[in-house]
VOGU-3710 file (C-alpha; in Angstrom, 3 decimals, decimal comma):
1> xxxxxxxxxx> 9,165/-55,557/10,135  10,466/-52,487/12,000  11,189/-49,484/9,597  14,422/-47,553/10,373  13,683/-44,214/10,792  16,560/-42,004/9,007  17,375/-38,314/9,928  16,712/-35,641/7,197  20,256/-34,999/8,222  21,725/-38,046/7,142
11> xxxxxxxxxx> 19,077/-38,344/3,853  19,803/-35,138/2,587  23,863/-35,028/3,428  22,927/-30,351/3,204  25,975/-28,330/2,590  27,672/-27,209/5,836  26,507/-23,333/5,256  23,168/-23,716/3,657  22,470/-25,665/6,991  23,496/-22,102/8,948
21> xxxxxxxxxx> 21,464/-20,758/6,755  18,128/-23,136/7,400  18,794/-23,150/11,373  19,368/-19,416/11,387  16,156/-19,198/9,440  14,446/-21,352/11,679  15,560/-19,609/14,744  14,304/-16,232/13,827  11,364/-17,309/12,946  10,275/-18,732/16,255
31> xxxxxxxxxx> 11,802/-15,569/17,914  8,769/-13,661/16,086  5,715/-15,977/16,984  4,343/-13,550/19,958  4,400/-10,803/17,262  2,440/-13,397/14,042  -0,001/-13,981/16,653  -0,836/-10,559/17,841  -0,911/-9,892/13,719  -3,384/-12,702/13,118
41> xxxxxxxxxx> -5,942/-11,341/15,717  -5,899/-8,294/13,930  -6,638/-9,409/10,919  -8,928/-11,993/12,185  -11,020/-8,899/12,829  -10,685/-6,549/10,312  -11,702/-9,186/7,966  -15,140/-11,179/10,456  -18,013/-11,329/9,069  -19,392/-12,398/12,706
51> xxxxxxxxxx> -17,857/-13,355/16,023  -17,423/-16,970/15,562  -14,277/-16,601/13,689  -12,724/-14,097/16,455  -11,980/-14,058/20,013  -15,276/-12,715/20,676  -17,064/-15,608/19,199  -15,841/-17,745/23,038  -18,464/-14,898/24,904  -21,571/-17,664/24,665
61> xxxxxxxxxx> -23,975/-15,134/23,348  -26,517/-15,965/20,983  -26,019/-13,517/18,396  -22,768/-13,037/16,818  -22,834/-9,687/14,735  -19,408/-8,025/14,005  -19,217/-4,156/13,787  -16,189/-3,646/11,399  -15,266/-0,693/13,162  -11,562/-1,993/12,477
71> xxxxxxxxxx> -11,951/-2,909/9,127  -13,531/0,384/8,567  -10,620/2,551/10,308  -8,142/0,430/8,072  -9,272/1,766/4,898  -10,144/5,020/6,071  -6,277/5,154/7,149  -5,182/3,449/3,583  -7,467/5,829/1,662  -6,181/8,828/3,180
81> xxxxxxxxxx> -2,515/7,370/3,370  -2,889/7,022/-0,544  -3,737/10,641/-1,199  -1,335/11,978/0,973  1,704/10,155/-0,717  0,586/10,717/-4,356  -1,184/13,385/-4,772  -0,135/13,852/-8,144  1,839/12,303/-10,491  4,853/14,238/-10,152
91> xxxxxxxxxx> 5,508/13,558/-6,195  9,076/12,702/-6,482  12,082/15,657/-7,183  15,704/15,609/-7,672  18,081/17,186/-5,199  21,481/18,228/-6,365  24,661/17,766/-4,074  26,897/20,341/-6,001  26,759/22,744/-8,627  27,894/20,432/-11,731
101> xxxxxxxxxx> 24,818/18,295/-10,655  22,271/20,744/-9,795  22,053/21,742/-13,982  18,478/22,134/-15,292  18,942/19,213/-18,066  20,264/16,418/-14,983  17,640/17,290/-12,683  14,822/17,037/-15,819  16,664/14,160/-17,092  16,465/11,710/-13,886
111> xxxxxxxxxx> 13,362/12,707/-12,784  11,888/12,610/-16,058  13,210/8,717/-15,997  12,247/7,899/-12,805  8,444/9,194/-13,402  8,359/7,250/-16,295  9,723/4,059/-14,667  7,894/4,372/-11,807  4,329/4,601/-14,292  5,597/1,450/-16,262
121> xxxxxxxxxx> 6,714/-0,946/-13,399  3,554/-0,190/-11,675  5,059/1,541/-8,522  1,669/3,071/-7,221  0,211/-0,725/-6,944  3,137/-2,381/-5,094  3,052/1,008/-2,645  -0,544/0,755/-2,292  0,248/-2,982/-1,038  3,014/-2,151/1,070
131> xxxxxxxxxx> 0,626/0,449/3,070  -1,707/-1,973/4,004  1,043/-4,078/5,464  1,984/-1,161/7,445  -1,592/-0,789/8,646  -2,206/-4,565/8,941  1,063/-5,600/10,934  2,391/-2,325/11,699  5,930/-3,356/9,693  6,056/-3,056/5,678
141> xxxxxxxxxx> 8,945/-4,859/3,469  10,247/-3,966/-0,350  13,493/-4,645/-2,165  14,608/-3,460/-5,380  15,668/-5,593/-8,178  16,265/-4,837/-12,185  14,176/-7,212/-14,302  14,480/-7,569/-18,386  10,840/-8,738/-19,174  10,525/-9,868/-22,717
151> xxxxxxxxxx> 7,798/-10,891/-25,028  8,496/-13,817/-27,893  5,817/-13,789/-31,155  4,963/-17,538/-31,290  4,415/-17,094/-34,263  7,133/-14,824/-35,801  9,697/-15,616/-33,159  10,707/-12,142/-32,288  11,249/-11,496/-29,066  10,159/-8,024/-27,731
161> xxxxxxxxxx> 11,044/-5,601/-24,982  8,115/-5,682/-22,295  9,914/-3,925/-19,959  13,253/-3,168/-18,652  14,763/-1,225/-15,794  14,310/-1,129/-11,845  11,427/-2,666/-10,096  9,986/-1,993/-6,705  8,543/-4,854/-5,461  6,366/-5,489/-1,866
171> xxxxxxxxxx> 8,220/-8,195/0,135  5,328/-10,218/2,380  5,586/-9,464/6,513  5,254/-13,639/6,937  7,879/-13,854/3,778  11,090/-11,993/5,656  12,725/-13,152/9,026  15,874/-11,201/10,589  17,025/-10,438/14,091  14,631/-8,274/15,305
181> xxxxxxxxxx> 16,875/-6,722/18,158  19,557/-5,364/16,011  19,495/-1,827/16,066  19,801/-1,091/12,038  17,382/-2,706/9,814  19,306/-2,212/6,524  22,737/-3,574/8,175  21,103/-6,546/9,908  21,187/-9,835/7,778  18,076/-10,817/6,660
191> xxxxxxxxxx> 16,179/-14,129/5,084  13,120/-13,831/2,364  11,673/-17,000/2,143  9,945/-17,413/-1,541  8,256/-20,921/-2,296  8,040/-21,392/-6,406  7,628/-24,382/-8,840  9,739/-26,702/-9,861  9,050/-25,780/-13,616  9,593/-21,935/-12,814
201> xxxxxxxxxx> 12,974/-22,667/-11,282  14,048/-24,654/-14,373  12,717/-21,916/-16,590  15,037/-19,592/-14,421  18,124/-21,801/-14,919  17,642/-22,239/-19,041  16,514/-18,717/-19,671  18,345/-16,223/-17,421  21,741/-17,500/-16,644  23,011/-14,701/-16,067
211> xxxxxxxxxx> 21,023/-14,846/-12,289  24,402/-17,565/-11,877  21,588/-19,938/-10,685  23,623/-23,663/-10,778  22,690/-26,600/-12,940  24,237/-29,044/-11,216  22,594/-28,303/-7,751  19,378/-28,594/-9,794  20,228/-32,055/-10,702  21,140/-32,545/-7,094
221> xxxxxxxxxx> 17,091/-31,549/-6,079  15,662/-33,339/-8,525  17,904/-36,487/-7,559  16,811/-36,168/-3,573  13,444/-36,192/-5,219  13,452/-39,422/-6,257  15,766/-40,788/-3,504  12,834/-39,861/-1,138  9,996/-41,156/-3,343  12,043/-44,678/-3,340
231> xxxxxxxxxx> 13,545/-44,212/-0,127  10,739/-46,494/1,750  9,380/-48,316/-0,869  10,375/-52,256/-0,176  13,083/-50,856/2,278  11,510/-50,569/5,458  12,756/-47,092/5,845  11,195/-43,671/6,833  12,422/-40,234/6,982  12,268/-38,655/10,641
241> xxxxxxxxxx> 11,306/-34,568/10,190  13,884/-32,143/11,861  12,476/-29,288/13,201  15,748/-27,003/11,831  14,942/-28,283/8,169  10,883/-28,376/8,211  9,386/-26,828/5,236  6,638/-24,236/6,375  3,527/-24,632/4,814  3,536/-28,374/4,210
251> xxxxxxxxxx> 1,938/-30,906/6,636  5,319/-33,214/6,436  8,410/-33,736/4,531  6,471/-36,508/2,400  4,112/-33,955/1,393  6,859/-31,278/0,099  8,755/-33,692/-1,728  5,926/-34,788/-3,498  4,766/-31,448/-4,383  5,439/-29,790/-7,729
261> xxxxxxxxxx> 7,234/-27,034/-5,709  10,372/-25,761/-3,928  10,926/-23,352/-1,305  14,008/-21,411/-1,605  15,726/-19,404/1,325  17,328/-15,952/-0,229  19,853/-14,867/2,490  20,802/-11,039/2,410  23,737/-10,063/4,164  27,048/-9,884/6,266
271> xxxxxxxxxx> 28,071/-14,019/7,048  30,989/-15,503/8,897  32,370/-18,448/7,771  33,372/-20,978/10,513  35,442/-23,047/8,770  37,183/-20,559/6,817  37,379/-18,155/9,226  36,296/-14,853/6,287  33,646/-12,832/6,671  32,106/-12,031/3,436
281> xxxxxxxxxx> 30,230/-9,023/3,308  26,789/-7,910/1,410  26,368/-11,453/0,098  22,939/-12,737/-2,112  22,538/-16,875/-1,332  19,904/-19,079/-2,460  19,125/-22,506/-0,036  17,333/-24,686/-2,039  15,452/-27,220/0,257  16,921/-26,013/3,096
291> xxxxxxxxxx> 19,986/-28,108/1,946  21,722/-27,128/-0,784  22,931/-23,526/-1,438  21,704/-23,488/-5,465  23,085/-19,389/-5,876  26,196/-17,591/-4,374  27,013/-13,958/-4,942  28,237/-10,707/-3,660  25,411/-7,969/-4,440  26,433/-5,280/-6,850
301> xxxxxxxxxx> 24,842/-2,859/-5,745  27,301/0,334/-4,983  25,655/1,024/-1,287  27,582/-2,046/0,735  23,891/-2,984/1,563  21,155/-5,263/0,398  18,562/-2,996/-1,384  15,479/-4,136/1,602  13,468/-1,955/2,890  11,320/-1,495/5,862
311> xxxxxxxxxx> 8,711/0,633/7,538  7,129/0,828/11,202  4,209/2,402/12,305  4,709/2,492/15,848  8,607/2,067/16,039  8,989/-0,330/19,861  13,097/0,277/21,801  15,019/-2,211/21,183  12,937/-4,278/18,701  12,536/-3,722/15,151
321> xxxxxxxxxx> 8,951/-5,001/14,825  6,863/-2,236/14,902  3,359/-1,932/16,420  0,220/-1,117/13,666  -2,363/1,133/14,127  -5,104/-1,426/14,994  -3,041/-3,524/17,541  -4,255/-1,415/20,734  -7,338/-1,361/19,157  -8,537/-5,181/19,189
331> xxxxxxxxxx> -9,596/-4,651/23,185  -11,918/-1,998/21,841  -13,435/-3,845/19,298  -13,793/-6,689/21,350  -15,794/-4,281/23,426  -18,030/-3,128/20,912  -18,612/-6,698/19,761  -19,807/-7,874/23,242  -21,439/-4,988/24,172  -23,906/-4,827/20,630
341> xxxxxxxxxx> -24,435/-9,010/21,068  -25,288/-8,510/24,595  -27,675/-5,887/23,382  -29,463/-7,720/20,791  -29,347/-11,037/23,236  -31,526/-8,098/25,174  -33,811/-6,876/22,724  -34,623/-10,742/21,848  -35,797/-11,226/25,333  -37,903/-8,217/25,494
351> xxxxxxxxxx> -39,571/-9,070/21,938  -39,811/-12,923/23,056  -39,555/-13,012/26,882  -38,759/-16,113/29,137  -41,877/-17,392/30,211  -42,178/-18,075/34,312  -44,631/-21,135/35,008  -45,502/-21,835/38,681  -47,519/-24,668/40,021  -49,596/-27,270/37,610
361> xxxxxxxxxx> -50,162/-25,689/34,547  -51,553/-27,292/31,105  -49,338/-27,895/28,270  -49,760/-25,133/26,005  -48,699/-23,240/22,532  -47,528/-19,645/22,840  -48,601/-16,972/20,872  -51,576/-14,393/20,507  -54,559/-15,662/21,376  -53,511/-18,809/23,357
371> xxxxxxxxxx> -55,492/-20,197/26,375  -53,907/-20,875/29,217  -55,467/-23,564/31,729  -53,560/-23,185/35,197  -54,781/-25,021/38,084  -55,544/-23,347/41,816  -51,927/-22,524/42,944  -50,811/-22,169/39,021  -49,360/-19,072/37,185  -47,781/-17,720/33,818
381> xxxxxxxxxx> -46,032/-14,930/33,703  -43,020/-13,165/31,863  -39,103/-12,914/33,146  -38,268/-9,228/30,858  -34,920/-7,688/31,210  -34,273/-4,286/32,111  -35,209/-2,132/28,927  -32,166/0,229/30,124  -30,061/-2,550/27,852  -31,113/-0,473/24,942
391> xxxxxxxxxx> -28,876/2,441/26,175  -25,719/0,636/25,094  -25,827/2,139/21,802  -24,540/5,422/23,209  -21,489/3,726/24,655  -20,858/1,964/21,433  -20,268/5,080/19,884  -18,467/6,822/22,005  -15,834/3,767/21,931  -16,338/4,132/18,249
401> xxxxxxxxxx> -15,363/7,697/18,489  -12,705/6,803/20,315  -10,905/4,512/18,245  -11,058/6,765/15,301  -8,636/9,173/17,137  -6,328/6,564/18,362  -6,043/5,495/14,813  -4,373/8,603/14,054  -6,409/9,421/11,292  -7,703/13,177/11,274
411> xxxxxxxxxx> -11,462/13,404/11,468  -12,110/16,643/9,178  -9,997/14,533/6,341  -12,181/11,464/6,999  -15,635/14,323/6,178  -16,140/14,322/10,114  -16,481/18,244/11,043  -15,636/19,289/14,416  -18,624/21,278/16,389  -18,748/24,844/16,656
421> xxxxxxxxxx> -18,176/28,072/14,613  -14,828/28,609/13,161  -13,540/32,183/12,390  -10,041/33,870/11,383  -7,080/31,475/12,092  -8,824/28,717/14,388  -9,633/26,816/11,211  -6,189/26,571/10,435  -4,628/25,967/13,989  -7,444/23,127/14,555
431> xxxxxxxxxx> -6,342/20,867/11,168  -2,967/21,643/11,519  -3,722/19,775/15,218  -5,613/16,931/14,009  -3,591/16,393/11,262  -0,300/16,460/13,326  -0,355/12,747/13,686  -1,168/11,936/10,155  1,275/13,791/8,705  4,056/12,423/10,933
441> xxxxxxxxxx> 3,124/9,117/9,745  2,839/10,016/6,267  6,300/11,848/6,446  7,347/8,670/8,700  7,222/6,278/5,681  8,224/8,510/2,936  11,607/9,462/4,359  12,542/5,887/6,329  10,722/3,488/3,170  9,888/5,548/0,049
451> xxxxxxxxxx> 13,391/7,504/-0,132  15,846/4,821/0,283  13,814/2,650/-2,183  13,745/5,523/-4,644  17,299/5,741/-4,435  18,164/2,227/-4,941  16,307/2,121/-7,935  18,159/4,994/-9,603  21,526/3,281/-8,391  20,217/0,050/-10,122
461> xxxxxxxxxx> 19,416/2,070/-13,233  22,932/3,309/-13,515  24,610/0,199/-12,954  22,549/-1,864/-15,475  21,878/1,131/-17,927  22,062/0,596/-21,550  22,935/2,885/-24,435  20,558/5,009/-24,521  16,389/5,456/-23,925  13,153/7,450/-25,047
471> xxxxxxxxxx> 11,120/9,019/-22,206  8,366/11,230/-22,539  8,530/14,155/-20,365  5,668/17,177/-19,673  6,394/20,608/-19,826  4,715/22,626/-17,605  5,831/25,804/-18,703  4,426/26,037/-22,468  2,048/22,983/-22,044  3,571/20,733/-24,390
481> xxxxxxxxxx> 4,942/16,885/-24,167  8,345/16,116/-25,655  10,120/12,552/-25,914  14,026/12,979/-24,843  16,997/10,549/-24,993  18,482/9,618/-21,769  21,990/8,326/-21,734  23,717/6,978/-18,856  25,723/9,942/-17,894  22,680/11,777/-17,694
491> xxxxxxxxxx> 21,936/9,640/-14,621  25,141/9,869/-12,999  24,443/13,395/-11,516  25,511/13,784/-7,369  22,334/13,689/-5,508  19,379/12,222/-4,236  15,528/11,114/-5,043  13,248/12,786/-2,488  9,063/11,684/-1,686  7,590/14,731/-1,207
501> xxxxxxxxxx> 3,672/13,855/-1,309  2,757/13,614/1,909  4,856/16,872/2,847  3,474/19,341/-0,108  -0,208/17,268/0,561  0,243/18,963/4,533  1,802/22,557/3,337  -0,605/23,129/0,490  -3,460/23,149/2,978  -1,939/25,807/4,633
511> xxxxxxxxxx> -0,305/27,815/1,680  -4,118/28,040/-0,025  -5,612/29,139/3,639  -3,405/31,734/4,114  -3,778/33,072/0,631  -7,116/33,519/1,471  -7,354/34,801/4,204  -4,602/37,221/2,879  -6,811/38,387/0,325  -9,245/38,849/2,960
521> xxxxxxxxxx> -7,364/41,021/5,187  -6,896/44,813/4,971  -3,010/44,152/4,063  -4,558/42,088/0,666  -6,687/44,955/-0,088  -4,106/47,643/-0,288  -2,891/48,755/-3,530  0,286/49,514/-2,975  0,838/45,989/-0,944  -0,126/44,042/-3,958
531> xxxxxxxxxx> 1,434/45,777/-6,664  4,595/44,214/-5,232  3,165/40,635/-5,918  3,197/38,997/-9,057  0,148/38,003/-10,961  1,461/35,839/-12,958  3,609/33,780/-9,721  0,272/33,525/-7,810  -1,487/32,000/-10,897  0,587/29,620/-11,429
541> xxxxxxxxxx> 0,958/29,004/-7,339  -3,130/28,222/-7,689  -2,688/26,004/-10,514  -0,188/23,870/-8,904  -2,455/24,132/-4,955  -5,501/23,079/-6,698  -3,780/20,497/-9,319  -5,025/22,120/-12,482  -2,396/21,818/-14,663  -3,857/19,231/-17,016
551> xxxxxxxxxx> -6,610/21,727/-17,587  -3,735/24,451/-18,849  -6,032/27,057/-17,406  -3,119/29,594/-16,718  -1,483/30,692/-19,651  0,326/34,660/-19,779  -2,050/37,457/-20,491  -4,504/34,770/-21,911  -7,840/36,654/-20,818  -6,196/39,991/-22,490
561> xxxxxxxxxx> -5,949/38,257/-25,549  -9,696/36,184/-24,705  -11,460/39,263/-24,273  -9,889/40,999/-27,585  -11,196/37,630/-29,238  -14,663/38,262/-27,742  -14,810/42,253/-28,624  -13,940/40,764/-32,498  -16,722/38,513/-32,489  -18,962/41,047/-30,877
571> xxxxxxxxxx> -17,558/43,980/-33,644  -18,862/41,196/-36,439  -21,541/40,335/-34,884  -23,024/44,204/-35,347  -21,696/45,019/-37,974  -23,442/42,066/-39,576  -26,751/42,903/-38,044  -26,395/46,554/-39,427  -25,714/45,502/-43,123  -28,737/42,795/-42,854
581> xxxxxxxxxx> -31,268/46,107/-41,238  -29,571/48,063/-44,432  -30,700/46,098/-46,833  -33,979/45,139/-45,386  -33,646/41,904/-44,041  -35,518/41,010/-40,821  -33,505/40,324/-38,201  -33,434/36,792/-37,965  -32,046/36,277/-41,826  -28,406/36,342/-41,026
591> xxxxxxxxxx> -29,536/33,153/-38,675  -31,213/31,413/-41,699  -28,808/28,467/-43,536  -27,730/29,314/-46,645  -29,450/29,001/-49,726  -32,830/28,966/-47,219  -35,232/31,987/-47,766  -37,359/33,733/-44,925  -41,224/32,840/-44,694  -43,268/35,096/-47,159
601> xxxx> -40,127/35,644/-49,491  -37,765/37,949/-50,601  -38,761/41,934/-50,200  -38,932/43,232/-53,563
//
């Protein structure tokens, strides 16, 4: 019997809109597949372990060894990316826009909240994430959210506070799809595909309803469910894919509807309605199955834009997919790769050489100390390459070399010192130079990715504050830590969140060089120079350079009152040793424990 062959279409009767939704999904997608597969070869590289699983493995050598010079310039990149961006825990500041705003307590207040929900969300581990996706594929994704996490006592039943407040999370590259020739990122409409469990979507629906996802649509899932698992049994019938509604990540349609799991399509955005002829602006929609539109909302937030961020490395006109670091770098390694198996294909023939056999000649084993029987016209002898193969290793590291300054990472910060002697201000002028495109990078993603995130989650903190909270805050003044309570109108302050690691990590280099060469110079020696400069100001400008407040070296006048402590002890000290040479004691008496008496007794 022939089976009928039904259209997902006409199985799954979608909504009108969340099949927009799917086919706009679909069609981005595809419009990215030149940029996934330049992304893949990249990281088909940085993480080889030989050739064989890279485009170097087609080159028929028979060694396949993989330098990881790649891999290698990846976390050198990430490592010093890392330190740049936080180099200490208090990389973030508070910029007033008027005077009401710009009070001591606001500022303290905000960024004493944002520090501490930055340490408890775990910010540091989602941006370390997010910077090897801008490494990796040159583009890196977050959004902001506010989560509630709680804790319930099984066996008390009290349910505990885990966390709540904003949360910066790392959206995947392969999770996110959008136009990528619009020319604004953050006004574009956008599509985060998320694929989750059946059980964690109920779990969603019973214990958060205030996320407005709909029961009903859930029934309407589960129901297709079974219509498809009953759909050809005794009927004859089959379900024909559709290319528009194909679930990524499954082999066909009878495999995802089987599976314990649903993908859900979260749209972000501006979105015309055709029948209705609205546009509805900033709008949050969940497409269950690619079918059924299971959540529907405008998104609170107060900047008319979802809160989705990106980064580029290499920004391309007219395209918002950015080129990484590594991209223009695979040619090179591919290079290196053919050039060091070529080499060792080489050195195998020199160690174990082709053998040449002319005429009749005897079978024989080879090795030391065979015997060769040849007849008349017969000969052995060996085919050895030209030993000048060897001298590929120079040209291996000279492209080596080379690829470490396309990278953009500076070679003093990576321990690499430049040749020859440096003297007065040519230290300076030469790491200013090869740090120039490592800081613009650094500075790159803090102001375009870091920022805006930063500010979104203090705009999600005020709009889903509650009454009031605890923070702990440091001060750096008199070396003490204090707990404050934070209301919501403390957070309401005019002004903005500003990243300033990777800035103060390129100025401080500077600032401490030209202190010392200050002090150095004939102006830093003269008396009446420096008795204009305060002692107490450049202490404390050290301790902040060097990142020694936790040590609370610099406190006022604290050697004045150090040394007076040291004369006391010294003053005791003698005047103890001439009471003990007074009354006859040897020296080492006043040493002895108590109650202990000196060998040979007490003098009489």
């Amino acid at each position: 019997m022939r089976r009928k062959a039904v259209d997902f279409l006409e199985f799954s009767e979608p909504d009108r809109l969340a099949a927009e939704i799917a086919t706009k999904y679909h069609f981005w997608e595809t419009k990215r597949a030149s940029w996934l597969e330049l992304a893949k070869e990249a990281r088909d590289y940085v993480f080889a372990t030989d050739t064989r699983t890279t485009s170097a493995g087609n080159l028929g050598w028979k060694n396949s060894t993989h330098l990881p010079k790649l891999c290698q310039i990846r976390d050198n990149l990430h490592a010093n990316y890392m330190a740049a961006i936080f180099p200490n825990d208090r990389a973030i500041t508070f910029e007033a826009d008027n005077k009401e705003s710009a009070v001591a307590k606001s500022q303290e207040a905000i960024e004493a909240y944002m520090r501490n929900k930055l340490r408890l969300s775990d910010f540091r581990t989602e941006v370390k994430k997010c910077l090897y996706d801008f490494i990796d594929y040159g583009n890196c994704f977050s959004k902001v959210d506010f989560v509630n996490e709680t804790v319930t006592d099984p066996t008390t039943g009290e349910t505990t506070t885990k966390y709540a407040g904003p949360q910066f999370s790392r959206v995947s590259p392969l999770d996110i799809v959008f136009d990528p020739t619009a020319t604004d990122f953050r006004r574009t409409p956008k599509i985060i595909r998320e694929l989750t469990a059946l059980s964690d979507l109920a779990v969603m629906l019973e214990d958060f309803p205030e996320m407005g996802y709909l029961a009903e649509v859930f029934e309407q899932v589960m129901s297709l469910r079974d219509k498809f698992n009953t759909a050809g049994v005794g009927t004859g019938m089959d379900v024909k894919k559709n290319s528009a509604y194909l679930a990524d990540g499954f082999g066909s349609f009878r495999d995802y509807f089987e599976s314990d799991y649903v993908e859900l399509l979260h749209f972000y955005g501006d979105i015309w309605d055709h029948v209705e002829g609205v546009l509805h602006r900033n709008q949050h929609i969940v497409v269950v199955d690619r079918a059924y539109i299971i959540r529907r909302e405008a998104h609170p937030n107060w900047f008319g834009c979802p809160p989705i961020f990106h980064a580029g490395w290499r920004d391309r006109p007219d395209n918002l997919y950015a080129m990484g670091p590594l991209d223009n770098l695979i040619g090179l390694q591919y290079r290196i790769d053919h050039l060091e198996n070529a080499k060792a294909d080489a050195v195998d023939m020199i160690i174990h050489p082709v053998l040449k056999i002319r005429g009749f000649v005897e079978d024989f084993d080879y090795g030391p100390g065979a015997r060769i029987y040849t007849g008349e016209e017969g000969d052995v002898g060996f085919m050895s390459p030209d030993a000048s193969v060897l001298s590929l290793n120079t040209e291996i590291v000279q492209i080596m070399q080379i690829m470490e300054e396309m990278a953009g990472a500076p070679r003093q910060a990576m321990g690499l010192r430049t040749p020859g002697e440096k003297t007065k201000f040519e230290v300076q002028v030469l790491e200013n130079g090869a740090n120039r495109v490592f800081i613009n990078k650094t500075s790159h993603f803090e102001v375009v990715f870091l920022e805006p995130a930063l500010n979104s989650m203090l705009e999600t903190a005020r709009r889903n504050f509650g009454l009031a909270e605890t923070v702990r805050v440091e001060d750096s003044d008199f070396n003490f830590v204090k707990f404050v309570n934070i209301s919501k109108k403390d957070l309401l302050a005019s002004g903005n969140l500003r990243a300033l690691g990777a800035r103060r990590f390129a100025n401080k280099a500077n600032i401490l060089q030209d202190l010392v060469q200050l002090g150095n110079s004939s102006l830093g020696q003269d008396p009446e120079i420096m008795a204009h400069f305060s002692s107490i100001k450049i202490a404390k400008m050290l301790e902040d350079l060097l990142e020694l407040k936790e040590y609370k070296l610099v406190q006022k006048n604290i050697r004045i009152s150090e040394r007076a402590d040291a004369e006391r002890a010294l003053q005791s000290a003698q005047q103890m040793v001439a009471e003990e040479q007074q009354a006859g004691l040897p020296p080492e008496a006043g040493m002895l424990p108590p109650g202990a008496a000196p060998q040979g007794g007490l003098p009489q």
